[in-house]
C-alpha positions as CSV (number, residue, x, y, z in Angstrom):
1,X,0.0,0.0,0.0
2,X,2.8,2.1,0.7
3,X,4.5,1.3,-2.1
4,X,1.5,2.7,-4.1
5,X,1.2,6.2,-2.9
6,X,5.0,6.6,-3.5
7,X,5.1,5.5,-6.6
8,X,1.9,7.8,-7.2
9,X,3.8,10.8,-5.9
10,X,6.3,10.4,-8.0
11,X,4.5,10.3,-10.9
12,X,2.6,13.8,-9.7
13,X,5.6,15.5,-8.9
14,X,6.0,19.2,-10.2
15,X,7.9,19.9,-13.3
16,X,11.0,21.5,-11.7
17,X,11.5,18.1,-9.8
18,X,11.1,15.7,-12.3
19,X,13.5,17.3,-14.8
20,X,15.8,17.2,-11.9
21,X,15.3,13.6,-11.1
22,X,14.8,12.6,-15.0
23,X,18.2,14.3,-15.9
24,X,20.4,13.1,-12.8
25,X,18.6,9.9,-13.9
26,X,20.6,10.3,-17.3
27,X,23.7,11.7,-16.1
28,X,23.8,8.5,-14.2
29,X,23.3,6.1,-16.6
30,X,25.8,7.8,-18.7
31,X,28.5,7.6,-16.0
32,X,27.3,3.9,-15.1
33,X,28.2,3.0,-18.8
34,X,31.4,4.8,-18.7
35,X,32.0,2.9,-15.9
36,X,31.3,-0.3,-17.4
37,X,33.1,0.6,-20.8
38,X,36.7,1.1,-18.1
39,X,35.8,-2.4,-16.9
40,X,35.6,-4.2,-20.0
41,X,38.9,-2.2,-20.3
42,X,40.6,-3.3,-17.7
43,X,40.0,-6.9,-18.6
44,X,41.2,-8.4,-15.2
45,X,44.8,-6.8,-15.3
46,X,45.9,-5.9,-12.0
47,X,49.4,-4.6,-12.4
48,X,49.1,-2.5,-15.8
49,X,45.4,-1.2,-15.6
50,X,44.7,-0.9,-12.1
51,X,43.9,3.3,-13.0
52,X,41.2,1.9,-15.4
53,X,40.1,0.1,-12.3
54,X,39.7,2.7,-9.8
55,X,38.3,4.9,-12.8
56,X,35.9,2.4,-13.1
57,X,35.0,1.9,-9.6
58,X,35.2,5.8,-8.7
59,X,32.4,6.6,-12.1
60,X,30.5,4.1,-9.9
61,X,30.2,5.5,-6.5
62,X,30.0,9.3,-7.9
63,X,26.7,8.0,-10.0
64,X,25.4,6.3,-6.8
65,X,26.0,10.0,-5.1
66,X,24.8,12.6,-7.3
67,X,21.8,10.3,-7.8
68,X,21.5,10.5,-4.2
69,X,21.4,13.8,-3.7
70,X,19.2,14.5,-7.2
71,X,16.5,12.6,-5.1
72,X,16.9,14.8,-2.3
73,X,17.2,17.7,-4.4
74,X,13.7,17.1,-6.2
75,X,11.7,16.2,-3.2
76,X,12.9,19.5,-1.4
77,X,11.9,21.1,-4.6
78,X,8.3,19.6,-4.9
79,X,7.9,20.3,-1.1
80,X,8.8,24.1,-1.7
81,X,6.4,24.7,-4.3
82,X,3.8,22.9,-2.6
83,X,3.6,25.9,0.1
């Protein structure tokens, strides 16, 4: 039931907010397959492409923070214009 009314809230959210969330959305799948394109790089080689590695691995956590704080960006958004 929960799960519901989130998911409704979402989809009611004010136009501000979801071009925030849509486009941090983006950026992060963007990053994500940057990411990914570093690890097919990298292959497994530990002593000549370790960079590529922690490239790779750093692409990964800055998607999973900017899309982190692109939530929380859109929901103090929708919040503010609900006053």
């Amino acid at each position: 039931m929960k799960l519901r009314r989130t998911v409704r809230r979402m989809l009611d959210m004010k136009p501000d907010a979801w071009y925030i969330f849509l486009r941090s959305l983006q950026l992060c799948c963007v990053l994500l397959l940057c990411a990914f394109a570093l690890l097919l790089e990298y292959n497994g080689d530990m002593l000549d492409k370790y960079p590529l590695y922690m490239t790779a691995q750093s692409l990964n956590e800055s998607a999973q923070g900017i899309l982190l704080v692109a939530l929380i960006l859109s929901v103090c958004m929708e919040e503010l214009q609900s006053r």
